[in-house]
N, C-alpha and C positions, 0 to 999 in steps of 0.2 A: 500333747498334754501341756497343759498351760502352772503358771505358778497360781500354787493354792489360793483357795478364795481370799482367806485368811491373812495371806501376802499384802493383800488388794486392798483389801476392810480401810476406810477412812483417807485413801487417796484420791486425792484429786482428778477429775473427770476429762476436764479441758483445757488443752495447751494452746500455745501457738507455736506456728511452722513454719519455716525457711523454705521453700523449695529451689532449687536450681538446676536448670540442666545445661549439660555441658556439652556441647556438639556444632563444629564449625561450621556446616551449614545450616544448620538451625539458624546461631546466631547473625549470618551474611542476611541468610532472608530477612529475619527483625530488622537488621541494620538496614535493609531496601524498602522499608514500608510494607513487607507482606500483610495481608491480615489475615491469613493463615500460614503459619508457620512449621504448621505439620509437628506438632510436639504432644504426640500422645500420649510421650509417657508424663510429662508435667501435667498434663491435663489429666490422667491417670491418680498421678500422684494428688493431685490439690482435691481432685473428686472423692476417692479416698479418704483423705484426711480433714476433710468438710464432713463425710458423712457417718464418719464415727465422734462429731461433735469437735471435733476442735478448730483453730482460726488457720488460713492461710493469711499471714501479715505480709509476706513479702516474695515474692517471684523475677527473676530474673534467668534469662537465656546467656550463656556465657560460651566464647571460642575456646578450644584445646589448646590454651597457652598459659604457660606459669602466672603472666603475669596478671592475665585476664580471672583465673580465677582463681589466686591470693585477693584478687580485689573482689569480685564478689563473693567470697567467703566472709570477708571482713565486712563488709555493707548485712551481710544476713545476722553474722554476731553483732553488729551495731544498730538491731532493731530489735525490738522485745521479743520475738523469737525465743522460748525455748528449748526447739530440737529444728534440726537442718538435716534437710533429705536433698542429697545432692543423684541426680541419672544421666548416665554418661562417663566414657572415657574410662572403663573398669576392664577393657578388653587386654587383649595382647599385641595389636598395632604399635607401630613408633608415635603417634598421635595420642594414644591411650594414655594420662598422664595424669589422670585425676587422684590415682592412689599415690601417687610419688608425692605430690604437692601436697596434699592434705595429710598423708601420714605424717607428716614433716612439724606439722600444726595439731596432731594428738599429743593434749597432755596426759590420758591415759586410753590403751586400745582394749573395746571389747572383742577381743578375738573369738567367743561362742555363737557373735552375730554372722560372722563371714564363716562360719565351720557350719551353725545350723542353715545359713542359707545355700550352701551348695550340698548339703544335704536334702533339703526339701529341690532344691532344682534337680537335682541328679535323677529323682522320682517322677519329675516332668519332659525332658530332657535329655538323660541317660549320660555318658560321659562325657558329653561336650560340656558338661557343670565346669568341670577341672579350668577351663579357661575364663574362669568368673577367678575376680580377686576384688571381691565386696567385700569393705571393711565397716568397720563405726569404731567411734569412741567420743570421747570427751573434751571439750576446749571450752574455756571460763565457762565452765559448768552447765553446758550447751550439750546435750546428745547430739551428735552429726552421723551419718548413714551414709555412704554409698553405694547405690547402687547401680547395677548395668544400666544400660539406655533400655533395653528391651524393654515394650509396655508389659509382657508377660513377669519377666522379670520383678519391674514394678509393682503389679497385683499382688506377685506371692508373695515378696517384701514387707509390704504394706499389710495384706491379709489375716497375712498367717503367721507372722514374728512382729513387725513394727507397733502397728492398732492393739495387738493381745497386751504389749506388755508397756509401752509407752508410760503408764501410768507407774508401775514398781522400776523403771528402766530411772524415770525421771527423780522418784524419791530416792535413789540411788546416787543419782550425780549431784543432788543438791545437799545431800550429807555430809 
């Protein structure tokens, strides 16, 4: 169930988007000249969020390291962007690091987005959900998302929570 129509009445339609994903061979291959990169779920994500009308401004492949991506966090905040979809490094590996780093840089957490998305994954997925630690919140007035690398992942994210509500999500954080 979605928020009432009513919710919705007189907001804005089209944003623009961050994407990044976070995964260190990903980013080895970009850094070797690949031209395919094999990043379904960015490609996932930008398809997505093109096709429910809004812009992808800015894309970038980033390695599992603090300091790689505190900097492209900040490069996606420092372009008109506003909401950032980060895929990748939401696992439970020692490389898994994208929720430490970026919690770090919430000024405020929406905690209903990482409660309803392991709830809709649980439904796909069964209890291997529990090892999802997808978050989102807020930074200078920016929605930001994490989610798993999974392209499947990705889809419900996007589908079924991000696209529905992006619009009352964002006249939220600009209040």
């Amino acid at each position: 169930m979605s928020t009432p129509a009513k919710h919705k009445e007189g907001l804005r339609k089209h944003y623009k988007c961050a994407i990044l994903t976070i995964s260190t061979s990903k980013y080895w291959h970009k850094q070797k000249g690949a031209k395919d990169i094999g990043d379904l779920s960015g490609e996932i994500a930008q398809d997505l969020v093109a096709k429910n009308g809004h812009e992808v401004v800015f894309y970038d492949i980033l390695p599992d390291t603090e300091t790689k991506i505190n900097e492209g966090i900040t490069k996606a905040l420092g372009t008109d962007a506003e909401f950032i979809i980060t895929t990748g490094g939401t696992g439970m590996t020692k490389n898994d690091i994208t929720i430490e780093v970026i919690s770090k840089l919430l000024e405020k957490q929406m905690p209903g987005f990482g409660e309803l998305f392991r709830q809709k994954s649980y439904a796909d997925i069964g209890t291997a959900a529990v090892l999802s630690r997808a978050i989102a919140g807020v930074i200078h007035q920016k929605a930001v998302f994490c989610l798993p690398g999974s392209p499947n992942a990705v889809r419900l994210a996007l589908t079924e929570i991000i696209m529905p509500e992006i619009a009352h999500i964002m006249k939220h954080v600009r209040e």
